[in-house]
PyMOL Python script that loads the backbone (N, CA, C, O; Angstrom):
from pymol import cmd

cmd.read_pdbstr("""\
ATOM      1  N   UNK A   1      -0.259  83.551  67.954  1.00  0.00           N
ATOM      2  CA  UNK A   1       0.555  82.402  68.263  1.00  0.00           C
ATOM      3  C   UNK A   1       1.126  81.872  66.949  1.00  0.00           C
ATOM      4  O   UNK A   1       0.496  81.826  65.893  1.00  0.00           O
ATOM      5  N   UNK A   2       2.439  81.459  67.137  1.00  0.00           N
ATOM      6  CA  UNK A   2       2.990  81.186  65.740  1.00  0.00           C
ATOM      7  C   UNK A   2       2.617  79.628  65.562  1.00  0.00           C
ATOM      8  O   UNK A   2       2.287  78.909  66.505  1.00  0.00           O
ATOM      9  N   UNK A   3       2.712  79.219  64.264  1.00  0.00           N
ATOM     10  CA  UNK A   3       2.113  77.950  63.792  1.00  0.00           C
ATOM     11  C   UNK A   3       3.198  77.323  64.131  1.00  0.00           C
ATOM     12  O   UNK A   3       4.359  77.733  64.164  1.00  0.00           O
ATOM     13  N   UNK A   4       2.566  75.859  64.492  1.00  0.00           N
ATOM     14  CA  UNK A   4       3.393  74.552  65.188  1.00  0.00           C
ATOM     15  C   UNK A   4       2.984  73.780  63.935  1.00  0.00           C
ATOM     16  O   UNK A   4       1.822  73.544  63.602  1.00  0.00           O
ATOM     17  N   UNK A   5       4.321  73.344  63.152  1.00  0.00           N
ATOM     18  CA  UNK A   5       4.002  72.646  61.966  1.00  0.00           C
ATOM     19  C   UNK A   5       4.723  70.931  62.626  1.00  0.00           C
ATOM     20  O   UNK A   5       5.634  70.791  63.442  1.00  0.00           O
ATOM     21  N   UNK A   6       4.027  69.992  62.014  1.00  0.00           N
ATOM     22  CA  UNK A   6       4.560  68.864  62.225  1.00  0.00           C
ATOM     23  C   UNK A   6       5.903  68.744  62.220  1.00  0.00           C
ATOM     24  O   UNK A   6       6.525  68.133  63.089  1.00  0.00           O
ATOM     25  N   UNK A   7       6.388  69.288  61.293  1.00  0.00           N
ATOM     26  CA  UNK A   7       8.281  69.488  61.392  1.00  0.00           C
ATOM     27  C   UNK A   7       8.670  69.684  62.516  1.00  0.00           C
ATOM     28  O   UNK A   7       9.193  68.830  63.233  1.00  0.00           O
ATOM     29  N   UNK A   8       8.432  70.999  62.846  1.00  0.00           N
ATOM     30  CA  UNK A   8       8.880  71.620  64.128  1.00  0.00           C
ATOM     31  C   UNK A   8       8.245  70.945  65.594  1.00  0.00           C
ATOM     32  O   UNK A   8       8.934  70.866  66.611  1.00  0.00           O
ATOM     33  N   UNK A   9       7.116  70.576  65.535  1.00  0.00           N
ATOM     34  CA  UNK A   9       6.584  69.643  66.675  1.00  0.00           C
ATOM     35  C   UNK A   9       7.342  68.506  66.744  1.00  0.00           C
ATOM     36  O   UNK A   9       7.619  68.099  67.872  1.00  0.00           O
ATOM     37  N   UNK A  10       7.732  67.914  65.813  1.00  0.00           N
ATOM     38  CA  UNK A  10       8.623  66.362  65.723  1.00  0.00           C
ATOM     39  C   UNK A  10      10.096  67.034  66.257  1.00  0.00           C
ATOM     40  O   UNK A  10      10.854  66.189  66.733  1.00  0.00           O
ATOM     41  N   UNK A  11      10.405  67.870  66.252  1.00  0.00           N
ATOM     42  CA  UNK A  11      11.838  68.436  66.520  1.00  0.00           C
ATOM     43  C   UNK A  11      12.071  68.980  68.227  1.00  0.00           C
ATOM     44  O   UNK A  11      13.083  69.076  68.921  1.00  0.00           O
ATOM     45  N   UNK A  12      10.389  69.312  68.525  1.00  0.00           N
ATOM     46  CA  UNK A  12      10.913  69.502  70.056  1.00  0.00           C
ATOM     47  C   UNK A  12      11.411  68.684  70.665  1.00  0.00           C
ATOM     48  O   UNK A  12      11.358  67.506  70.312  1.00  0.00           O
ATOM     49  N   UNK A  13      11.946  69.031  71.600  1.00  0.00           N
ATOM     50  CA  UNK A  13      12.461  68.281  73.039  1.00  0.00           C
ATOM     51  C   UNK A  13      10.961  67.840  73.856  1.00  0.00           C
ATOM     52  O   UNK A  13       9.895  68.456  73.832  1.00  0.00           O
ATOM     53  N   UNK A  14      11.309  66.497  74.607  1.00  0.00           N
ATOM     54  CA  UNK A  14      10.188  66.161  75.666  1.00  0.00           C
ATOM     55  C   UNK A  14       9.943  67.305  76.488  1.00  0.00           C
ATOM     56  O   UNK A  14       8.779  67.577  76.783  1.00  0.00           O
ATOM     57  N   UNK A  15      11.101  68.164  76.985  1.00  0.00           N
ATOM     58  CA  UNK A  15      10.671  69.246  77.839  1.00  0.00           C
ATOM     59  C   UNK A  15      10.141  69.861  76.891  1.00  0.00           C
ATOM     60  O   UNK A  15      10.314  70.984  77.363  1.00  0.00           O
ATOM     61  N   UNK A  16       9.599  70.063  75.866  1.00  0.00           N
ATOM     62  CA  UNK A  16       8.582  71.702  75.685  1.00  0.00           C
ATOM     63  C   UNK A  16       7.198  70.897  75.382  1.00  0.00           C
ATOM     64  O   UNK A  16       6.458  71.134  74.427  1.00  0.00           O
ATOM     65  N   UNK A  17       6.977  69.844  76.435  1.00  0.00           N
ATOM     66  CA  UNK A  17       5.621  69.723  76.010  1.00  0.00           C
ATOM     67  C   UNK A  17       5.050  69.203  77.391  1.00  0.00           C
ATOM     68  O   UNK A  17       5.946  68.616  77.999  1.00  0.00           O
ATOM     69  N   UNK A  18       3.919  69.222  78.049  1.00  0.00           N
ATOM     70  CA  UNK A  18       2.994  68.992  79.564  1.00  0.00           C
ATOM     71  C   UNK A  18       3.498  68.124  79.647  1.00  0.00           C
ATOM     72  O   UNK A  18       4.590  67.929  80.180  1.00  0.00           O
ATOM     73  N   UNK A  19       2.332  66.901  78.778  1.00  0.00           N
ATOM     74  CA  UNK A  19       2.187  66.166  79.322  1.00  0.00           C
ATOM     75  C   UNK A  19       3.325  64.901  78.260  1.00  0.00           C
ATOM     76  O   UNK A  19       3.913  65.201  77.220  1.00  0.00           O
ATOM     77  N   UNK A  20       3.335  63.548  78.942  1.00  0.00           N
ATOM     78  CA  UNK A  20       4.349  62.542  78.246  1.00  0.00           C
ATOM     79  C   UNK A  20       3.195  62.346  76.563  1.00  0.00           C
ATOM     80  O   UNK A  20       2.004  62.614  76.404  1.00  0.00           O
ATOM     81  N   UNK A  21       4.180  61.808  75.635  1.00  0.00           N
ATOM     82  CA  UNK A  21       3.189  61.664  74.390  1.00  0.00           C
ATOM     83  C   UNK A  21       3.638  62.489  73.548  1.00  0.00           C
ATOM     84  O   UNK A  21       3.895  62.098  72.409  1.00  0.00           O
ATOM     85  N   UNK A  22       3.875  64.119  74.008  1.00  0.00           N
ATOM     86  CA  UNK A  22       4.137  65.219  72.918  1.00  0.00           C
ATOM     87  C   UNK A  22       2.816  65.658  73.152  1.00  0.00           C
ATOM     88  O   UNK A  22       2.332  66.352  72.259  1.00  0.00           O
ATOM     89  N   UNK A  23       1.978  65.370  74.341  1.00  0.00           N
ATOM     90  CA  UNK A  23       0.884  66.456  74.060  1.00  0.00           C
ATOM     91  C   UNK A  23       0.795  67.875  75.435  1.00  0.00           C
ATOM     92  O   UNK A  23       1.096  68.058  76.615  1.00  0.00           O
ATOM     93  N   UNK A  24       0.271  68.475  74.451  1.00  0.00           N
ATOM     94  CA  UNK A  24       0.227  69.965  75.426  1.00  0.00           C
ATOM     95  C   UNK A  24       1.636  70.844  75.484  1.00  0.00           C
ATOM     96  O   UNK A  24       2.320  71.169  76.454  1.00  0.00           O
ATOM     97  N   UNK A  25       1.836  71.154  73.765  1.00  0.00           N
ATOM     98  CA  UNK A  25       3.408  72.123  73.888  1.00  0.00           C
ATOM     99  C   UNK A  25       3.425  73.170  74.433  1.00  0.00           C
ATOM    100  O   UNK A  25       2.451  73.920  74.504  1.00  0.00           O
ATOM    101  N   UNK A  26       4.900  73.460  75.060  1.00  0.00           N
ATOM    102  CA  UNK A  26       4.634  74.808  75.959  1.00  0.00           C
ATOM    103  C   UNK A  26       6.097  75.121  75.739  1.00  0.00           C
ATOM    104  O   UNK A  26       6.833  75.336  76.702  1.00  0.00           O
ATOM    105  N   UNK A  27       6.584  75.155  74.350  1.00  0.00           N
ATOM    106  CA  UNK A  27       7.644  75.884  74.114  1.00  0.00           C
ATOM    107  C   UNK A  27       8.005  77.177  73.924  1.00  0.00           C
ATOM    108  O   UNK A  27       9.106  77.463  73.454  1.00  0.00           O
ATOM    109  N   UNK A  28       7.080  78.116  74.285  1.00  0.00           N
ATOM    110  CA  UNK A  28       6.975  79.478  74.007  1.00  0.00           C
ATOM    111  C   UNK A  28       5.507  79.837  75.250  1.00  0.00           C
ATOM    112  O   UNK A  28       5.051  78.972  75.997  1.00  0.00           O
ATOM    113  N   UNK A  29       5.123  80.944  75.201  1.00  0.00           N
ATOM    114  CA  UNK A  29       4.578  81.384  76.393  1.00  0.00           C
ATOM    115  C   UNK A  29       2.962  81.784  76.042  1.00  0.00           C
ATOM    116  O   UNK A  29       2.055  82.102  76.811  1.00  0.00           O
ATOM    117  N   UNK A  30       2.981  81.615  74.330  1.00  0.00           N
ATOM    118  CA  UNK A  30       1.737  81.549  73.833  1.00  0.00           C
ATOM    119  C   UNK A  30       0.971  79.839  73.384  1.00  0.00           C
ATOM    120  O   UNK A  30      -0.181  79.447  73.198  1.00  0.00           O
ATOM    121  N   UNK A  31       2.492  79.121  73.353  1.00  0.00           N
ATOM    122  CA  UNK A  31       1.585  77.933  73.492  1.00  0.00           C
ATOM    123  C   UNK A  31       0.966  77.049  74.860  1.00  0.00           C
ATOM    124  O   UNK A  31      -0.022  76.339  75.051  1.00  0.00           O
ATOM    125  N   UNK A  32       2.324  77.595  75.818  1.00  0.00           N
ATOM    126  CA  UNK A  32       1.918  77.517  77.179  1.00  0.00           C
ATOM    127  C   UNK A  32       0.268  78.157  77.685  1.00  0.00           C
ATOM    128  O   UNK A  32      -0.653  77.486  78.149  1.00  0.00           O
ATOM    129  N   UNK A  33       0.280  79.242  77.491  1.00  0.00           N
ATOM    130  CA  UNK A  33      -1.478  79.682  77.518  1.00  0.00           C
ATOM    131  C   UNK A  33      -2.459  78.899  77.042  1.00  0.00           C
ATOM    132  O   UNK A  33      -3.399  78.397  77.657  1.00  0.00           O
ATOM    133  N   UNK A  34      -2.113  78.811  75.640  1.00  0.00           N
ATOM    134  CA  UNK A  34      -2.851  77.749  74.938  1.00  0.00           C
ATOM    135  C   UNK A  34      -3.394  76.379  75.486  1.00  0.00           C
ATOM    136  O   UNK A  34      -4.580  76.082  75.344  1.00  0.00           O
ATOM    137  N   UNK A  35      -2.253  75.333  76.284  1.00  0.00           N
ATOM    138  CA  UNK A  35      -2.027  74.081  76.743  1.00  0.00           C
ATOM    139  C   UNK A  35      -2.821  74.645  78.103  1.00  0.00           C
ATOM    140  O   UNK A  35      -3.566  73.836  78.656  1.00  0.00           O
ATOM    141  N   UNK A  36      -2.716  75.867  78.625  1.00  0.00           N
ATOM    142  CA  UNK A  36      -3.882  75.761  80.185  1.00  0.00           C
ATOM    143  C   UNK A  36      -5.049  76.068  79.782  1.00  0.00           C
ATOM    144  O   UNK A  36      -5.996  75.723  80.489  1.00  0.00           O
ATOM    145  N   UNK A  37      -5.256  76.678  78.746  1.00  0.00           N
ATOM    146  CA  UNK A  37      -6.748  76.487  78.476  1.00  0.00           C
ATOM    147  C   UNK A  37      -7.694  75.085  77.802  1.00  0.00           C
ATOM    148  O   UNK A  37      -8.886  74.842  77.993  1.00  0.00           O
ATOM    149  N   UNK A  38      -6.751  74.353  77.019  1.00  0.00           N
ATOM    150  CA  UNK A  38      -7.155  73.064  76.237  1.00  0.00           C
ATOM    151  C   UNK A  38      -7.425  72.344  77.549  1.00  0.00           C
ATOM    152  O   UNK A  38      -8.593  72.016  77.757  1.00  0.00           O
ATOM    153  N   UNK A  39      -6.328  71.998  78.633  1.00  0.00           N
ATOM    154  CA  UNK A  39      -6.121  71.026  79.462  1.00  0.00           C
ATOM    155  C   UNK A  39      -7.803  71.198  80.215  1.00  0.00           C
ATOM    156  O   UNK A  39      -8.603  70.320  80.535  1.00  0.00           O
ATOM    157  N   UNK A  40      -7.896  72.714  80.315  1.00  0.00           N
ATOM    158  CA  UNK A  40      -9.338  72.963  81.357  1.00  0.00           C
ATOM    159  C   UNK A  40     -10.042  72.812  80.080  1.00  0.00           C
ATOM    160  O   UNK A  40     -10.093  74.041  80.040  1.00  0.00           O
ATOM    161  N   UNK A  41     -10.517  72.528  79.211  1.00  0.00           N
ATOM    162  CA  UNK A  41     -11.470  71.950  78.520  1.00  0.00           C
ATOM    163  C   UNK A  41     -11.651  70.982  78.381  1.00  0.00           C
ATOM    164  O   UNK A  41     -12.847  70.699  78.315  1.00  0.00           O
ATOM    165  N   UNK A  42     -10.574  69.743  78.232  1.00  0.00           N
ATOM    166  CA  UNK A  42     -10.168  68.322  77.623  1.00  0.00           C
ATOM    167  C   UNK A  42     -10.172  67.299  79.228  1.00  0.00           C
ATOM    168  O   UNK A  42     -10.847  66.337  79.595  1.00  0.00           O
ATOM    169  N   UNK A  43      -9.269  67.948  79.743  1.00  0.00           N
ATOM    170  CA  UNK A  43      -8.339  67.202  80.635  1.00  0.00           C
ATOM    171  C   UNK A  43      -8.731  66.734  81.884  1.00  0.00           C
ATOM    172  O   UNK A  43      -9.739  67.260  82.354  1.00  0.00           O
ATOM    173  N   UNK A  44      -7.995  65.593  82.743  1.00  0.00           N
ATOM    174  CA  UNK A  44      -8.776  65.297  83.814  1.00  0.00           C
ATOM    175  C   UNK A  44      -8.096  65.975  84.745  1.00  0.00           C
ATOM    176  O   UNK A  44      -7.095  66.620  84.431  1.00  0.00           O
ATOM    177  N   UNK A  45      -8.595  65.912  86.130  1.00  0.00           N
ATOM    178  CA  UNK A  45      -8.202  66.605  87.183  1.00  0.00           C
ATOM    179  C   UNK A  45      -6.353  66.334  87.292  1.00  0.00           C
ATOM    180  O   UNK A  45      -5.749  67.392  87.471  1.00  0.00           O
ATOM    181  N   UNK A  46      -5.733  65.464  87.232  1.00  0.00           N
ATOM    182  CA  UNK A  46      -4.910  64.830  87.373  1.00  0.00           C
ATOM    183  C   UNK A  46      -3.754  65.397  86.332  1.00  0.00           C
ATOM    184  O   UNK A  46      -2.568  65.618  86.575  1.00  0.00           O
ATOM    185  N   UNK A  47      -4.539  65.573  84.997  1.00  0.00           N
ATOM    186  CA  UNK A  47      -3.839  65.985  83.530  1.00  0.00           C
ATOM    187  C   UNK A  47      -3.754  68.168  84.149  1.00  0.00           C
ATOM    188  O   UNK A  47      -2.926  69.067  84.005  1.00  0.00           O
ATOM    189  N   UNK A  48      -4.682  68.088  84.592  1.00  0.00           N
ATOM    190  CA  UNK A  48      -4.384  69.598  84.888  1.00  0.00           C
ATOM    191  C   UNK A  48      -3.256  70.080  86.007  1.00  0.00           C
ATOM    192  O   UNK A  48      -2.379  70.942  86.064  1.00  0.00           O
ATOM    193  N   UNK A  49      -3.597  69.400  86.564  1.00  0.00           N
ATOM    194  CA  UNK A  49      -2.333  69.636  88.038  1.00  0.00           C
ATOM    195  C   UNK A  49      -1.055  69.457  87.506  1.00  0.00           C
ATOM    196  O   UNK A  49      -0.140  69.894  88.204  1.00  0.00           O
ATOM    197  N   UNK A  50      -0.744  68.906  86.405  1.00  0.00           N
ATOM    198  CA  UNK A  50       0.173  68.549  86.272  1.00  0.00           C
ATOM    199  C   UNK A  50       0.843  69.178  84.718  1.00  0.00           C
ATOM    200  O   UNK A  50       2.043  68.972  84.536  1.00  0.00           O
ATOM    201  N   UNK A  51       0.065  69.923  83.643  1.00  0.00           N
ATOM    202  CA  UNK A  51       0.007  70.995  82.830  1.00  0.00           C
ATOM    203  C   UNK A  51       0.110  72.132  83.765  1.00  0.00           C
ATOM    204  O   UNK A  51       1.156  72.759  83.598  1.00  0.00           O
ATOM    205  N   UNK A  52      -0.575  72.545  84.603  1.00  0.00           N
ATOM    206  CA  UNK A  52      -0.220  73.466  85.306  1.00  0.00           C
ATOM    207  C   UNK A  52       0.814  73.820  86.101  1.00  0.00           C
ATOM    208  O   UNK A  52       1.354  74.914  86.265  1.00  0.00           O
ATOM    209  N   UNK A  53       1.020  72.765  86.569  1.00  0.00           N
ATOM    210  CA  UNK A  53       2.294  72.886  87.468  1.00  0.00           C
ATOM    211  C   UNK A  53       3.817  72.837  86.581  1.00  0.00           C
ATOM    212  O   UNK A  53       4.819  73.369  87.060  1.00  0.00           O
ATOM    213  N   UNK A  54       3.845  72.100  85.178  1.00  0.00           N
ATOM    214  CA  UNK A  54       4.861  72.518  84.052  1.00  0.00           C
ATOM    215  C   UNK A  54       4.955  73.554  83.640  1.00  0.00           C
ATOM    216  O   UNK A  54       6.086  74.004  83.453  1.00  0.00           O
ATOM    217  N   UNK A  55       3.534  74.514  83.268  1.00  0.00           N
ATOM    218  CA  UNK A  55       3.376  75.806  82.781  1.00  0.00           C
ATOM    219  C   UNK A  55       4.244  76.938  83.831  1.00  0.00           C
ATOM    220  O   UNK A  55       5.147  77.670  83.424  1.00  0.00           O
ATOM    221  N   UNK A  56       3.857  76.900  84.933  1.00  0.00           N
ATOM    222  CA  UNK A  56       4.298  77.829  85.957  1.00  0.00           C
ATOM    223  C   UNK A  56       5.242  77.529  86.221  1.00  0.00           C
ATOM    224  O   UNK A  56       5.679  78.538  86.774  1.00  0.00           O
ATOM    225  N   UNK A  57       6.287  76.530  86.263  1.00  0.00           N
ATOM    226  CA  UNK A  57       7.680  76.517  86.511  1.00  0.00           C
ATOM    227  C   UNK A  57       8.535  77.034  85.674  1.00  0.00           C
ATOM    228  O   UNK A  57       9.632  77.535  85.920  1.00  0.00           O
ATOM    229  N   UNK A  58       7.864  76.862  84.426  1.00  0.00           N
ATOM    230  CA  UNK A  58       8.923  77.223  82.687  1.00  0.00           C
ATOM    231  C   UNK A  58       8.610  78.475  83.132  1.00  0.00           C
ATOM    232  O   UNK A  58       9.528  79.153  83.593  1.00  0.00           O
ATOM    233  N   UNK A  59       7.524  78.915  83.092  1.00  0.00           N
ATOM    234  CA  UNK A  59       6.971  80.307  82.815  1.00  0.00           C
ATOM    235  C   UNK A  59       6.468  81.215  84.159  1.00  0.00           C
ATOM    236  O   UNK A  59       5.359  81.741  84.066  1.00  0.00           O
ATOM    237  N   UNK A  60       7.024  81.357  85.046  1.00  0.00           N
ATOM    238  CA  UNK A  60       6.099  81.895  86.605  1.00  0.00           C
ATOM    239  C   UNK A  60       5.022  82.759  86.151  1.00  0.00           C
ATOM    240  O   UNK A  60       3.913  82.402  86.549  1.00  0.00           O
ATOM    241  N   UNK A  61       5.055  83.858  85.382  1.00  0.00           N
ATOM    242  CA  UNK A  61       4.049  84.962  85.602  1.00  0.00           C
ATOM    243  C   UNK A  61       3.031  84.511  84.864  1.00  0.00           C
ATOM    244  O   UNK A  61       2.011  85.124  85.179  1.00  0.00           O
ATOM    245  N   UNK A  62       2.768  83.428  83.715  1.00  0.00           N
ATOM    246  CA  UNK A  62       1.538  83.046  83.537  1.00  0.00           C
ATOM    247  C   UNK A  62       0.543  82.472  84.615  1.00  0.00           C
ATOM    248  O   UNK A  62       0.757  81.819  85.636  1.00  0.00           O
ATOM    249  N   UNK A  63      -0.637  82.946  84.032  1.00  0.00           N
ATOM    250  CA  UNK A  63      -1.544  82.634  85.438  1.00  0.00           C
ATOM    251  C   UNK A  63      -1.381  83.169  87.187  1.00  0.00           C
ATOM    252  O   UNK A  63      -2.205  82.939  88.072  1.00  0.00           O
ATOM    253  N   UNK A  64      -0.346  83.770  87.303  1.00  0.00           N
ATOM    254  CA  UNK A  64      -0.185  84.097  88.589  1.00  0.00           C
ATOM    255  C   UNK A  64      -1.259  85.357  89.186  1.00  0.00           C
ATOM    256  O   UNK A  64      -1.718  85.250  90.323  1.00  0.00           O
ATOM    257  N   UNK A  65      -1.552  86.362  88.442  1.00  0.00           N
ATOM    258  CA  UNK A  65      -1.695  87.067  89.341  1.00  0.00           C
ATOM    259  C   UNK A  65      -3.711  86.536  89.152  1.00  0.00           C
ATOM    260  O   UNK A  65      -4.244  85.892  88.248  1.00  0.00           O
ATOM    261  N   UNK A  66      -4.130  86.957  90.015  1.00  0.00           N
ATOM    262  CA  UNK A  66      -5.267  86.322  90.048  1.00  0.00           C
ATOM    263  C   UNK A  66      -6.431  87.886  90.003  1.00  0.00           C
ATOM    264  O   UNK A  66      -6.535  88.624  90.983  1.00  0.00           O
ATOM    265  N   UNK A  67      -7.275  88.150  88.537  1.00  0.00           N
ATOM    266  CA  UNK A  67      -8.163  88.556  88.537  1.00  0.00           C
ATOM    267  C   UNK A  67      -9.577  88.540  88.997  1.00  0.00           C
ATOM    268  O   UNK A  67      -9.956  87.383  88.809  1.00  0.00           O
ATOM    269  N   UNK A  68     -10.678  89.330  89.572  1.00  0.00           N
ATOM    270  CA  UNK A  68     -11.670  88.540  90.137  1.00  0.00           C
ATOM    271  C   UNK A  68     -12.049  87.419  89.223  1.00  0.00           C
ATOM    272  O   UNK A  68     -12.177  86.205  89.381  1.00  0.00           O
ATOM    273  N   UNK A  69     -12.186  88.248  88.201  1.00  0.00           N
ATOM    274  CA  UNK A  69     -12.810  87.271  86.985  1.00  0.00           C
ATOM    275  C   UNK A  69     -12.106  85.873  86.413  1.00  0.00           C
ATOM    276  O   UNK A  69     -12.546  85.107  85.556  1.00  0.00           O
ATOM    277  N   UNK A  70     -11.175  85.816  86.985  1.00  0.00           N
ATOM    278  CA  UNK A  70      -9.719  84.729  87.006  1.00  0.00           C
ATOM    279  C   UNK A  70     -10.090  83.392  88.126  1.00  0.00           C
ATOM    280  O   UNK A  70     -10.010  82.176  87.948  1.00  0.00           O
ATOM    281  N   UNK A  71     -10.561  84.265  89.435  1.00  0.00           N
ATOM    282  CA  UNK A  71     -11.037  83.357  90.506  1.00  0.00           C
ATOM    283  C   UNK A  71     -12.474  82.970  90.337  1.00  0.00           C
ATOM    284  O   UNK A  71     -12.900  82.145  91.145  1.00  0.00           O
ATOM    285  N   UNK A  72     -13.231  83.394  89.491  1.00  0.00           N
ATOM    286  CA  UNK A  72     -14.559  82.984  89.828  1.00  0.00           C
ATOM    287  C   UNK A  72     -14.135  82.001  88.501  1.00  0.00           C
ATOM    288  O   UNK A  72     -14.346  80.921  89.053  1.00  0.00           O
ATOM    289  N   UNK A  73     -13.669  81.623  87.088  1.00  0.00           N
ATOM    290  CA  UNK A  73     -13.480  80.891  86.378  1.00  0.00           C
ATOM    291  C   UNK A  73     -12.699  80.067  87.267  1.00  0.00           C
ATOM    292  O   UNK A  73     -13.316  79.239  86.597  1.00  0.00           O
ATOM    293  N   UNK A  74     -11.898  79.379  88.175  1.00  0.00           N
ATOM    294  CA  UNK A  74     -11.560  79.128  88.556  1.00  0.00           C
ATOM    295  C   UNK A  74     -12.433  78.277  89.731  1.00  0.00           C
ATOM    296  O   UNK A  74     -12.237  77.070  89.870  1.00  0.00           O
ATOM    297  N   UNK A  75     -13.313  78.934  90.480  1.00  0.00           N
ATOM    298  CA  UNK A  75     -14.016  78.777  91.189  1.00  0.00           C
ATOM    299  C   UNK A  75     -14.717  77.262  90.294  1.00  0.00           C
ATOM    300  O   UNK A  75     -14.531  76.050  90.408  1.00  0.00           O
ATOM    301  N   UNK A  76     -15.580  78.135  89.399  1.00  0.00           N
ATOM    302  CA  UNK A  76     -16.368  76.966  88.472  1.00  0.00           C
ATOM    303  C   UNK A  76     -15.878  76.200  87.661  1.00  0.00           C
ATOM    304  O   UNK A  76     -16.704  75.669  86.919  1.00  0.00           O
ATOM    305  N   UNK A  77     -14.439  75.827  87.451  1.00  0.00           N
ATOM    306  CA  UNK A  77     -13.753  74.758  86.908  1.00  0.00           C
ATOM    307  C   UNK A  77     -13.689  73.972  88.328  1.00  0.00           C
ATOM    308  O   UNK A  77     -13.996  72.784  88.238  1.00  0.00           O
ATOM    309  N   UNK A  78     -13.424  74.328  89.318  1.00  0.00           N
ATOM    310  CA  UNK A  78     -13.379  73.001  90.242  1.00  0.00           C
ATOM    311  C   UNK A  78     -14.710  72.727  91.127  1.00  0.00           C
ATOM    312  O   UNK A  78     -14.817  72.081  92.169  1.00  0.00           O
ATOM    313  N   UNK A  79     -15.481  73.278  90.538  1.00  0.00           N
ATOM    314  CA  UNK A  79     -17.238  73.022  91.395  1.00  0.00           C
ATOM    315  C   UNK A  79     -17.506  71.865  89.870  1.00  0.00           C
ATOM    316  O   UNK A  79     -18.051  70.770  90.010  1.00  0.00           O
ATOM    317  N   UNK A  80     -17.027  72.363  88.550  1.00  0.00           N
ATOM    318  CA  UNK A  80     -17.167  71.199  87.555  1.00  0.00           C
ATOM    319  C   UNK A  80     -16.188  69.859  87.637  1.00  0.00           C
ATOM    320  O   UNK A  80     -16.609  68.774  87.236  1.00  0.00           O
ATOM    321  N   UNK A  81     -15.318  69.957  87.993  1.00  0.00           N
ATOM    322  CA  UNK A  81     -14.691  68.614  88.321  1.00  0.00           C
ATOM    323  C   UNK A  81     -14.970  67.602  89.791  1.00  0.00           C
ATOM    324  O   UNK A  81     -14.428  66.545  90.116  1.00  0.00           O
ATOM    325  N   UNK A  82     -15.925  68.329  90.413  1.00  0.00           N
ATOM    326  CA  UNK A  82     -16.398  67.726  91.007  1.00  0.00           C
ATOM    327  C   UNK A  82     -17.487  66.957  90.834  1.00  0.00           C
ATOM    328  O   UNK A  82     -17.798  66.060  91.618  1.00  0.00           O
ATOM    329  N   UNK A  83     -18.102  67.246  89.847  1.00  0.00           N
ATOM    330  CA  UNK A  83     -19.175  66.800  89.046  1.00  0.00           C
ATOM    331  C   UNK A  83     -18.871  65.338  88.485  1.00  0.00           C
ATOM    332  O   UNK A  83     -19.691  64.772  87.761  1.00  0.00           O
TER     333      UNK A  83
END
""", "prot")
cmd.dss("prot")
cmd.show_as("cartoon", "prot")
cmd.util.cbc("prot")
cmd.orient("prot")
């Protein structure tokens, strides 16, 4: 993933980033990956639906096709937000 220097982060557009703030950039398709994995570490249920649902519109084929090993991480991110 190429480095996001403060320069260039101050220079995006509101669209290349999730969420409002400038957080979670998804101007390229490696920071987009990046921003769905932070969001499922950091983020609340609410912050994800909504990183996710930015990611897959810019980008469709991220995250789409669904590995077993894809659904069972999946599985246990929302048995943990239920928590």
């Amino acid at each position: 993933m190429a480095k996001l220097t403060t320069k260039a982060r101050n220079a995006l557009q509101a669209k290349s980033f999730a969420l409002s703030g400038g957080r979670y950039p998804i101007e390229d398709k490696n920071h987009a990956r990046n921003a769905l994995a932070r969001v499922a570490q950091h983020g609340s249920s609410a912050e994800k639906a909504q990183v996710r649902a930015k990611v897959h519109a810019k980008y469709p084929g991220i995250g789409q096709k669904k590995t077993p090993e894809g659904r069972e991480l999946e599985r246990r991110l929302a048995a943990k937000d239920k928590r």
